[in-house]
C-alpha positions, 0 to 999 in steps of 0.5 A: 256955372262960372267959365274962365275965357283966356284969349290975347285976341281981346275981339275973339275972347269977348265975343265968346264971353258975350255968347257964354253969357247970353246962355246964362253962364258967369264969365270972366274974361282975360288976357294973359295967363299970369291974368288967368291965373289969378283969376282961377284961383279967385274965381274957381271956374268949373271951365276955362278956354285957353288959347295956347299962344298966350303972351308971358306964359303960354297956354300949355305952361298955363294948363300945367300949373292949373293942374297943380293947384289943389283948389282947381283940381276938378276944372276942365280945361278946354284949348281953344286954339288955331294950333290944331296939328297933331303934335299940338294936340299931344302937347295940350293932351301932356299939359292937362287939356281935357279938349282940344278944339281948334278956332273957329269954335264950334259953337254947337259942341261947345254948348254941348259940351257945357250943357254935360258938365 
């Protein structure tokens, strides 16, 4: 399965890159979200990790214009993220988020999760 990482901390998208692909998935990893956009619409992930404080587009914005390519319907969006307030949550819930975990992951429901999809 073929998993988007979108983090501008290049340490934390890295790690989590790294850690993704030892479980024997296919990464791709960037930066930005105008990076993660071109990356989707060539790589069609089954999932992307977001975090939502993206330089140029941020991730909600981001989430909002993967939702509206027809190629990238099916993709569960997952925000990865240290905005973990309530209002945050509605607001990544109102963009397209299917999930919305906070940093640090946590790496046993992350796996979980992509074990079920």
């Amino acid at each position: 399965m073929r998993v988007l990482i979108v983090d501008d901390n290049i340490d934390s998208a890295v790690t989590l890159g790294e850690l993704l692909e030892f479980w024997g998935y296919e990464v791709i990893v960037v930066y930005d979200g105008y990076a993660a956009l071109e990356a989707a619409l060539i790589h069609q992930p089954k999932v992307a990790f977001i975090d939502i404080g993206l330089p140029g587009i941020d991730g909600y914005e981001l989430a909002r214009r993967l939702r509206q390519e027809p190629t990238l319907q099916g993709m569960l969006l997952i925000a990865a993220t240290g905005y973990g307030e309530e209002e945050d949550r509605r607001k990544s819930k109102e963009a397209g988020f299917n999930y919305h975990f906070t940093k640090p992951l946590n790496l046993s429901m992350v796996q979980q999760l992509l074990q079920r999809t």
